[in-house]
ZADREN-999429 format. One record per residue: residue in one letter; y, x, z of N, C-alpha, C in turn. Coordinates in nm, 2 decimals. Example, Ala and Ser with C-alpha at 12.3 -4.5 7.8 and 13.67 -1.06 7.14 Angstrom:
ZADREN-999429
@resn:a nyy:-0.57 nxx:1.32 nzz:0.78 cayy:-0.45 caxx:1.23 cazz:0.78 cyy:-0.33 cxx:1.32 czz:0.78
@resn:s nyy:-0.22 nxx:1.28 nzz:0.71 cayy:-0.11 caxx:1.37 cazz:0.71 cyy:0.00 cxx:1.29 czz:0.79
end
This chain:
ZADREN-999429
@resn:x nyy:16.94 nxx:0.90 nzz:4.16 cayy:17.01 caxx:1.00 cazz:4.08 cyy:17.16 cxx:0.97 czz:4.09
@resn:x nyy:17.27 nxx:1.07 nzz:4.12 cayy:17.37 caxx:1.07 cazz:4.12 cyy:17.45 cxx:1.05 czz:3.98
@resn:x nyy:17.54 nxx:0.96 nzz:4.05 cayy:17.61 caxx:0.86 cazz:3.87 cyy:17.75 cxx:0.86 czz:3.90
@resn:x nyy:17.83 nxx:0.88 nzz:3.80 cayy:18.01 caxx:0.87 cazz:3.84 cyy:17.99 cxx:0.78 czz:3.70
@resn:x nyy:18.04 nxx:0.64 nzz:3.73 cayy:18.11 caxx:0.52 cazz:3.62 cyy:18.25 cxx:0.55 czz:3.62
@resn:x nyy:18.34 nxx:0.59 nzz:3.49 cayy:18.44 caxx:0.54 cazz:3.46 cyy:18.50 cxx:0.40 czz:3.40
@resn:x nyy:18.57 nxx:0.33 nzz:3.41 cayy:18.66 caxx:0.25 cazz:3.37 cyy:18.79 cxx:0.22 czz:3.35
@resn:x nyy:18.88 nxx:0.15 nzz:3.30 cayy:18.97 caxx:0.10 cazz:3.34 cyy:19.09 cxx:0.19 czz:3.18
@resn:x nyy:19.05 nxx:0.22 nzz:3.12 cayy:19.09 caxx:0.35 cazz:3.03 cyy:19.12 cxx:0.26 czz:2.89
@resn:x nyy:19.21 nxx:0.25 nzz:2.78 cayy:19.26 caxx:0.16 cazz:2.71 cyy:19.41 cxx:0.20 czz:2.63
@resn:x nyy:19.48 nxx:0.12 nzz:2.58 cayy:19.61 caxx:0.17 cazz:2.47 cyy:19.68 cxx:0.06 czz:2.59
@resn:x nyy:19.79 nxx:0.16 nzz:2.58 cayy:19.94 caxx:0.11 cazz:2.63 cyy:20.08 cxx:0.21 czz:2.59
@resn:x nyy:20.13 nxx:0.12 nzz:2.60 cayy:20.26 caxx:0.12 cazz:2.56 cyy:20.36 cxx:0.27 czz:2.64
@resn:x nyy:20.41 nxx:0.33 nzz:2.59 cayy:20.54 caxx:0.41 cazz:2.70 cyy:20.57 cxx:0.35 czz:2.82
@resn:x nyy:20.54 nxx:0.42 nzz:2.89 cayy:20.64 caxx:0.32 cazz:3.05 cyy:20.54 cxx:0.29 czz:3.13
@resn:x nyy:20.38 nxx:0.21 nzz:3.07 cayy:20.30 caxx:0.11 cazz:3.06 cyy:20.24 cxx:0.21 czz:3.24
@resn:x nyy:20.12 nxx:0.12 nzz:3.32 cayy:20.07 caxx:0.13 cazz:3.37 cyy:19.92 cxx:0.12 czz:3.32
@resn:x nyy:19.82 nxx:0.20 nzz:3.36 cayy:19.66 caxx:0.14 cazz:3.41 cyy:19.62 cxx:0.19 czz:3.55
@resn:x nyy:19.51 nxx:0.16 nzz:3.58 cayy:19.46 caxx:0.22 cazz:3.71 cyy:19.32 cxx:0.21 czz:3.64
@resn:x nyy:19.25 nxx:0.41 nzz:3.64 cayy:19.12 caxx:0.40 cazz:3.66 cyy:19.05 cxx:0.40 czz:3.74
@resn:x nyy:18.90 nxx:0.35 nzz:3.72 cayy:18.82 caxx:0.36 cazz:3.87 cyy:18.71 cxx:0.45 czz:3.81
@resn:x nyy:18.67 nxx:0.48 nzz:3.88 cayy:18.57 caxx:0.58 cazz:3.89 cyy:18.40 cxx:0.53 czz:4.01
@resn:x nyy:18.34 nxx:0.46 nzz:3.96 cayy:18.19 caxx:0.37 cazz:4.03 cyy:18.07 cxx:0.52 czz:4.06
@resn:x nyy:18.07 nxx:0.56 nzz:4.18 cayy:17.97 caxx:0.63 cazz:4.21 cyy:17.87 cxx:0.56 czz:4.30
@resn:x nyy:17.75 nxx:0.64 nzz:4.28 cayy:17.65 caxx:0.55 cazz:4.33 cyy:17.52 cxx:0.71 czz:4.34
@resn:x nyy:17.40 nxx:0.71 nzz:4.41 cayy:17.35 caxx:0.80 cazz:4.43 cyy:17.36 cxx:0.89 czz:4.52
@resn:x nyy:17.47 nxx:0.89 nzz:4.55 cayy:17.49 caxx:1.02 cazz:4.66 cyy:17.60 cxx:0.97 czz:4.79
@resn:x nyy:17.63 nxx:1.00 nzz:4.90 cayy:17.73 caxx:0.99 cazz:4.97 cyy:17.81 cxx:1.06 czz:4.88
@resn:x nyy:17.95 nxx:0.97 nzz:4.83 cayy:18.01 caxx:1.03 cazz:4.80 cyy:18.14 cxx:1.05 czz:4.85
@resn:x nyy:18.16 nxx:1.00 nzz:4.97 cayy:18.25 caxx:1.02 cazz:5.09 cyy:18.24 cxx:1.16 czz:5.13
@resn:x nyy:18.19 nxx:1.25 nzz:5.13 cayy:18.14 caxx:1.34 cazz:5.16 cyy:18.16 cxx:1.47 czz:5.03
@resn:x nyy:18.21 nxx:1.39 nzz:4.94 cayy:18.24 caxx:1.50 cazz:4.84 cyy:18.41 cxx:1.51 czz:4.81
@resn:x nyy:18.46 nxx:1.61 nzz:4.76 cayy:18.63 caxx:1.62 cazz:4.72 cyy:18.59 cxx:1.50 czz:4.53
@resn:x nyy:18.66 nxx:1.45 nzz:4.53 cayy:18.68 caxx:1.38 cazz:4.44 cyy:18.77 cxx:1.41 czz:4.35
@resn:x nyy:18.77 nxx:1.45 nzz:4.24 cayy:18.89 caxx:1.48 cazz:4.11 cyy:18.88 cxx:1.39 czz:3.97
@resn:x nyy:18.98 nxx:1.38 nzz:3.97 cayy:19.05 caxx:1.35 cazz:3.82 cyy:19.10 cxx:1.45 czz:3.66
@resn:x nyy:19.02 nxx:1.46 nzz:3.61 cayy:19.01 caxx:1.56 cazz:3.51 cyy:19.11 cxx:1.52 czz:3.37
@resn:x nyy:19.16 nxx:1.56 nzz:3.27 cayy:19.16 caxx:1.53 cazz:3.18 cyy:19.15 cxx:1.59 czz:3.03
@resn:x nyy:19.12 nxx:1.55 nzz:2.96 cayy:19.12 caxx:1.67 cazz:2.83 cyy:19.15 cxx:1.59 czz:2.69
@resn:x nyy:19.29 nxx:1.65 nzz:2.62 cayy:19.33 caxx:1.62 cazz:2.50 cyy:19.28 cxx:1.69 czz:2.36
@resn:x nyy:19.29 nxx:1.66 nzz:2.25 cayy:19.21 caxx:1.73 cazz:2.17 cyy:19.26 cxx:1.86 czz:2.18
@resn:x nyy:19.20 nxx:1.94 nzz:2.14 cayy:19.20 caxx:2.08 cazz:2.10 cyy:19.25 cxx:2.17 czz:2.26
@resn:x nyy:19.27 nxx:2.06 nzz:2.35 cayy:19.31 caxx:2.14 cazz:2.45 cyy:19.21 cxx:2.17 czz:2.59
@resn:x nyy:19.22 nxx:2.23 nzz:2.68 cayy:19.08 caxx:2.29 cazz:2.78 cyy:19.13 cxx:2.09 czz:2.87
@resn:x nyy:19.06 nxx:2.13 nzz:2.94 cayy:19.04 caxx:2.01 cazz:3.04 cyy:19.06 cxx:2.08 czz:3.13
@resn:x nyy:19.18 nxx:2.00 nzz:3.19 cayy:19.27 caxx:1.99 cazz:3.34 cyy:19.21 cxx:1.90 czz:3.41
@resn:x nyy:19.27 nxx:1.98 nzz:3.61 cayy:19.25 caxx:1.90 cazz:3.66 cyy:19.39 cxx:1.82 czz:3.70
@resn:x nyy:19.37 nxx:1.66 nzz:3.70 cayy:19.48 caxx:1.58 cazz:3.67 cyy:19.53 cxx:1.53 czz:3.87
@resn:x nyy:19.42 nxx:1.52 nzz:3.91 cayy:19.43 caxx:1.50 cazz:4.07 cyy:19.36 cxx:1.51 czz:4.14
@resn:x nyy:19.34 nxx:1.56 nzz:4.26 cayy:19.20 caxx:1.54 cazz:4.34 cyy:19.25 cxx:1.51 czz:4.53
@resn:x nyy:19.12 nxx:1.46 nzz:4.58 cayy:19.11 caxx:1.40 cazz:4.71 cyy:19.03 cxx:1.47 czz:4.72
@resn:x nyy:19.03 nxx:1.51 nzz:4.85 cayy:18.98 caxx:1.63 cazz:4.96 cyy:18.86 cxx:1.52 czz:5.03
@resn:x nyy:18.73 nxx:1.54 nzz:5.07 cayy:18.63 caxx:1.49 cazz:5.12 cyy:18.69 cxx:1.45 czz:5.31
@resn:x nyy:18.62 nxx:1.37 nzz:5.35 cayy:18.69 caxx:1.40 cazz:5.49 cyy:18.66 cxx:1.50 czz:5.54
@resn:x nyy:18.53 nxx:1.56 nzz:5.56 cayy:18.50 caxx:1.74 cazz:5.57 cyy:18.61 cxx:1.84 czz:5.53
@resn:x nyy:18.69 nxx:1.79 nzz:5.42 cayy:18.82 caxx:1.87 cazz:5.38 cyy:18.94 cxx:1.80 czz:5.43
@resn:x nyy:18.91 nxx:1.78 nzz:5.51 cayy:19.04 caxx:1.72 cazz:5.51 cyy:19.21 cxx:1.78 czz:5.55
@resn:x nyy:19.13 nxx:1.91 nzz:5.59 cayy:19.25 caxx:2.02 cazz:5.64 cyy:19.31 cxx:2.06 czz:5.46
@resn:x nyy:19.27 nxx:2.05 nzz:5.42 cayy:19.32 caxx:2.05 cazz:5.22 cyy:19.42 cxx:1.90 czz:5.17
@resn:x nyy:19.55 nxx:1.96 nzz:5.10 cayy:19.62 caxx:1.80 cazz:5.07 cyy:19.55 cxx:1.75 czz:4.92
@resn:x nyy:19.59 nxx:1.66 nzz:4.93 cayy:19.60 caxx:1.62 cazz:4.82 cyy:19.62 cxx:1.67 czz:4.70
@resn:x nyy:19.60 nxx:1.68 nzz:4.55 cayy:19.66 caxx:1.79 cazz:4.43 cyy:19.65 cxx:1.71 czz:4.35
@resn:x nyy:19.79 nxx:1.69 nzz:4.33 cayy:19.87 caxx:1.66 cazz:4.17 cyy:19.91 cxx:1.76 czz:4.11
@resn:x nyy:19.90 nxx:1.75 nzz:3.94 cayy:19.93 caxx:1.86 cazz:3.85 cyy:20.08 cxx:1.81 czz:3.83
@resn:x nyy:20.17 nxx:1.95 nzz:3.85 cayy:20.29 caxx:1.91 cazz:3.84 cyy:20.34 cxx:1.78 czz:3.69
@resn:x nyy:20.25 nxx:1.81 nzz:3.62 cayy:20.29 caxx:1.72 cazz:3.51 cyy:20.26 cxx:1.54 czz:3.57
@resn:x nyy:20.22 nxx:1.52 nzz:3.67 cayy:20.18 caxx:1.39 cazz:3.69 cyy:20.23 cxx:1.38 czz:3.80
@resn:x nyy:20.30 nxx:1.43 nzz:3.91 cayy:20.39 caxx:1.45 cazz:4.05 cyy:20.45 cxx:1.31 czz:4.04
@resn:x nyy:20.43 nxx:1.22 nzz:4.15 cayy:20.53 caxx:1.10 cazz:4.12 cyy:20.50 cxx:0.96 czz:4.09
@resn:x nyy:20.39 nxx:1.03 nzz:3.97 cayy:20.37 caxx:0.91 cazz:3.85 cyy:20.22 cxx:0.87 czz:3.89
@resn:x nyy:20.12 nxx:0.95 nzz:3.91 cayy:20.00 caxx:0.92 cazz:3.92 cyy:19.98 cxx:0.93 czz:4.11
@resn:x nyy:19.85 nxx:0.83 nzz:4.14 cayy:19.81 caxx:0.86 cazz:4.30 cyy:19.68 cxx:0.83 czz:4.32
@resn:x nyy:19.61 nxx:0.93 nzz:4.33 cayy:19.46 caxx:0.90 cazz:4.33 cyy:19.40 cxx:0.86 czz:4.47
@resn:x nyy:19.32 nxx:0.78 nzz:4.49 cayy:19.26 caxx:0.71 cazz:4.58 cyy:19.12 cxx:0.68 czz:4.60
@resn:x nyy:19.12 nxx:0.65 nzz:4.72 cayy:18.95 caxx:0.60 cazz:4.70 cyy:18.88 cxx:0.51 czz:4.87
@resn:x nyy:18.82 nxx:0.43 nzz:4.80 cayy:18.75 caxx:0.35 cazz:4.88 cyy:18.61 cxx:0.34 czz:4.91
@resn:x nyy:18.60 nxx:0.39 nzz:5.01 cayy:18.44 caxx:0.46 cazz:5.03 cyy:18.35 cxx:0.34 czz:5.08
@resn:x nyy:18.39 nxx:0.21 nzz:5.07 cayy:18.30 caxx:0.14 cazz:5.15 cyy:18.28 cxx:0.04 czz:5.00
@resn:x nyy:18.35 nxx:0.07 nzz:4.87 cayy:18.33 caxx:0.05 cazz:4.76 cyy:18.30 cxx:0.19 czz:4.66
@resn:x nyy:18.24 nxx:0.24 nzz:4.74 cayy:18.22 caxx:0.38 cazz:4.63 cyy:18.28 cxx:0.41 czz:4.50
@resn:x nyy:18.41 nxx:0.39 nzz:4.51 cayy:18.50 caxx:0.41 cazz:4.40 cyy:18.61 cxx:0.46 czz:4.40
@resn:x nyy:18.64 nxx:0.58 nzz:4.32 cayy:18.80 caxx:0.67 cazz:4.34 cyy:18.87 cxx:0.58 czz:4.24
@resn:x nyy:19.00 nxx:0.59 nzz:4.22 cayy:19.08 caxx:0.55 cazz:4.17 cyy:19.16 cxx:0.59 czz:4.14
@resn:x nyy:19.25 nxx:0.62 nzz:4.00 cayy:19.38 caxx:0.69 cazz:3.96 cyy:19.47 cxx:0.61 czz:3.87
@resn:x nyy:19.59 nxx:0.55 nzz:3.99 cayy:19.65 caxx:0.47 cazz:3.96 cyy:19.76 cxx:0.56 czz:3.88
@resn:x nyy:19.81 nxx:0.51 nzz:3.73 cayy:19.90 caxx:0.60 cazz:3.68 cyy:19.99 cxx:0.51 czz:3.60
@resn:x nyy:20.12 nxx:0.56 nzz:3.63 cayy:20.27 caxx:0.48 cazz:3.63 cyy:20.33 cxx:0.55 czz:3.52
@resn:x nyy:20.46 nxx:0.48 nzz:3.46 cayy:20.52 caxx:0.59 cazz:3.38 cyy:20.43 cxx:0.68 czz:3.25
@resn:x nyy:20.38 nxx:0.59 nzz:3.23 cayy:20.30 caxx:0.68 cazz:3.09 cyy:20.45 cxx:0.74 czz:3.00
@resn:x nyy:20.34 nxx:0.78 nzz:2.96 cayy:20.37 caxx:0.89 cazz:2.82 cyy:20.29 cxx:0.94 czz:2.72
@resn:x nyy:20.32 nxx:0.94 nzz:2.64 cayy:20.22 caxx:0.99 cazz:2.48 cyy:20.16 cxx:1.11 czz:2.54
@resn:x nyy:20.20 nxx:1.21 nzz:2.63 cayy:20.16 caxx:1.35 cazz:2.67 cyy:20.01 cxx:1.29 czz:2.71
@resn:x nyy:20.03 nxx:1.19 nzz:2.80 cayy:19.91 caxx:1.16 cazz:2.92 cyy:19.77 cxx:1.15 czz:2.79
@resn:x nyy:19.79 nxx:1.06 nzz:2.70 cayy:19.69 caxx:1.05 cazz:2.65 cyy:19.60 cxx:1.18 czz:2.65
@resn:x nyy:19.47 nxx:1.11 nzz:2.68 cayy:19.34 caxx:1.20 cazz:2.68 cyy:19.24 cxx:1.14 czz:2.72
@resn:x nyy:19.10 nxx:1.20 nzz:2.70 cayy:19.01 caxx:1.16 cazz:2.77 cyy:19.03 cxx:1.18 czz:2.92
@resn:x nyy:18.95 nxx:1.07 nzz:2.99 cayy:18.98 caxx:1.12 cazz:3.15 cyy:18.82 cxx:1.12 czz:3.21
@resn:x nyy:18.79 nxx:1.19 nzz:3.28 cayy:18.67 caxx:1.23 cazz:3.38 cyy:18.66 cxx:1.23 czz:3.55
@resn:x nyy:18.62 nxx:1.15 nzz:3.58 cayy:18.58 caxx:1.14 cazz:3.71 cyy:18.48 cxx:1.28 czz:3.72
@resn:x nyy:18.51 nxx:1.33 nzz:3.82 cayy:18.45 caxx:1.47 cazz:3.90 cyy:18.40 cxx:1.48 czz:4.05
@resn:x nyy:18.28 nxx:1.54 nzz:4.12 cayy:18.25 caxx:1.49 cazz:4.22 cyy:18.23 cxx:1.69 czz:4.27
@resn:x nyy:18.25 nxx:1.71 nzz:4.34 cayy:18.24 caxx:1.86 cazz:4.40 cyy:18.18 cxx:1.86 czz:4.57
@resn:x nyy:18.10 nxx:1.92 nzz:4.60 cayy:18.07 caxx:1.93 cazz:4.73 cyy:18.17 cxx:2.03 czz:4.83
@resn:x nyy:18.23 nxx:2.11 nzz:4.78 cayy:18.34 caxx:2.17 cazz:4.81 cyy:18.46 cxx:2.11 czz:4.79
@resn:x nyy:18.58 nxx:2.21 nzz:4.84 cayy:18.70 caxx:2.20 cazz:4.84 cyy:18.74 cxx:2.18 czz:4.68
@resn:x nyy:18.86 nxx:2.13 nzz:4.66 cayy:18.91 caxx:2.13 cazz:4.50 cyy:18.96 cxx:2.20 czz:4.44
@resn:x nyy:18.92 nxx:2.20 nzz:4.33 cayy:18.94 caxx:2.31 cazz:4.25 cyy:18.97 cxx:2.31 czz:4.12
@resn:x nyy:19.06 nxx:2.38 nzz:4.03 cayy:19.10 caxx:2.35 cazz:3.91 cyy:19.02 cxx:2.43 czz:3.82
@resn:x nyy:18.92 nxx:2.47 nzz:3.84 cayy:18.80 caxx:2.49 cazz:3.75 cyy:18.71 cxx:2.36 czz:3.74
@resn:x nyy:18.70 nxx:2.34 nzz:3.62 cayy:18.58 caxx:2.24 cazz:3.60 cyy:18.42 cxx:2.29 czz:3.63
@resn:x nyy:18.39 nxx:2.39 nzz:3.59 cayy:18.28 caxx:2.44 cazz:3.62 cyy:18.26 cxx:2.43 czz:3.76
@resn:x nyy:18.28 nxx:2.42 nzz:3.87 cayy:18.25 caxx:2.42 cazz:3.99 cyy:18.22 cxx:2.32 czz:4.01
@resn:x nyy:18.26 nxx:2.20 nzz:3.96 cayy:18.25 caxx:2.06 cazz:4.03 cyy:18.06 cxx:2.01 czz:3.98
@resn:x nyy:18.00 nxx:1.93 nzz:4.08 cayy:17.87 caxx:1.91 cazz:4.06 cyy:17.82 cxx:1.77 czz:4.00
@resn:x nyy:17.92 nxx:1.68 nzz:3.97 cayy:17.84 caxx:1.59 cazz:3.88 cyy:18.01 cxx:1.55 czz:3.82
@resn:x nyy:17.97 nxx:1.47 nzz:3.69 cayy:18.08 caxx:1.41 cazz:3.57 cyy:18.03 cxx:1.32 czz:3.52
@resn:x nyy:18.16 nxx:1.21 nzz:3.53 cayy:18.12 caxx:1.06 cazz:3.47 cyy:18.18 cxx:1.13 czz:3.27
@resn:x nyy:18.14 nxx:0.99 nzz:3.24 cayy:18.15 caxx:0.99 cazz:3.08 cyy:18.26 cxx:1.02 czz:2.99
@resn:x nyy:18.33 nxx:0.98 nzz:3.07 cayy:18.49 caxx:0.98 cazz:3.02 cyy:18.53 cxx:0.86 czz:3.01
@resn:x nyy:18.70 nxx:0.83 nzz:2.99 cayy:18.74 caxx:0.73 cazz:2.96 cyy:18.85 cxx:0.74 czz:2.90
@resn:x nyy:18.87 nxx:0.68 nzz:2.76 cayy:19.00 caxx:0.69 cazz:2.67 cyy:19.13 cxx:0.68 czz:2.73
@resn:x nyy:19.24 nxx:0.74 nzz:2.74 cayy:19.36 caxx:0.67 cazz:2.78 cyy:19.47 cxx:0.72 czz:2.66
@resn:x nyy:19.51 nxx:0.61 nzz:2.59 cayy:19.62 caxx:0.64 cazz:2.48 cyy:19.70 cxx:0.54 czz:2.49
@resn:x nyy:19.83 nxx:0.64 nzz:2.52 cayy:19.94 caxx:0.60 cazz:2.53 cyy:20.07 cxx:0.59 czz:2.40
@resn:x nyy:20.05 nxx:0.50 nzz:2.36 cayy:20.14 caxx:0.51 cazz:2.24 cyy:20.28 cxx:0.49 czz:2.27
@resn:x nyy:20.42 nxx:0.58 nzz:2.12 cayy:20.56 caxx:0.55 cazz:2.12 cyy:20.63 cxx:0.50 czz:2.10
end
């Protein structure tokens, strides 16, 4: 059965750094576009970043202008884990965060993507 583990998600400071990881297991998931989601209260859930599958690989990279800079998502397929390393916090960033796995190209609809980890807290305090 296909599984997306989040981690790495916690309280920090303005300025502060974390890096999430994202533990899949079940599926090749080298083979899928990989995204970073996020969702604040009362607000829809964005997509925060995404990696193109190597099948996509003619597709770049996508950062949401709000994260341009500051966040760089990654991933290591021989550890089946994506990663979103993020610099420069800010009170904005807080939200739940979601690992997303899509067999297609990326996409800033959530509904298209085919499997979701649990979430993971990230609050950023002033």
């Amino acid at each position: 059965q296909a599984q997306l583990v989040e981690s790495g998600g916690g309280l920090v400071q303005t300025g502060g750094s974390l890096t999430l990881s994202c533990a899949t297991s079940g599926r090749t998931f080298s083979s899928y576009t990989m995204g970073w989601f996020r969702q604040a209260p009362g607000k829809e859930r964005e997509l925060v970043a995404a990696l193109p599958a190597i099948t996509w690989s003619g597709r770049s990279t996508y950062y949401a202008d709000s994260v341009k800079g500051r966040f760089t998502i990654s991933r290591d397929n021989a550890k089946n884990t994506v990663y979103l390393q993020m610099n420069s916090l800010k009170p904005e960033d807080t939200a739940v965060y979601y690992c997303a796995a899509r067999s297609g190209a990326w996409s800033r609809s959530p509904g298209v993507y085919d499997y979701w980890g649990q979430g993971t807290q990230v609050t950023v305090s002033s």
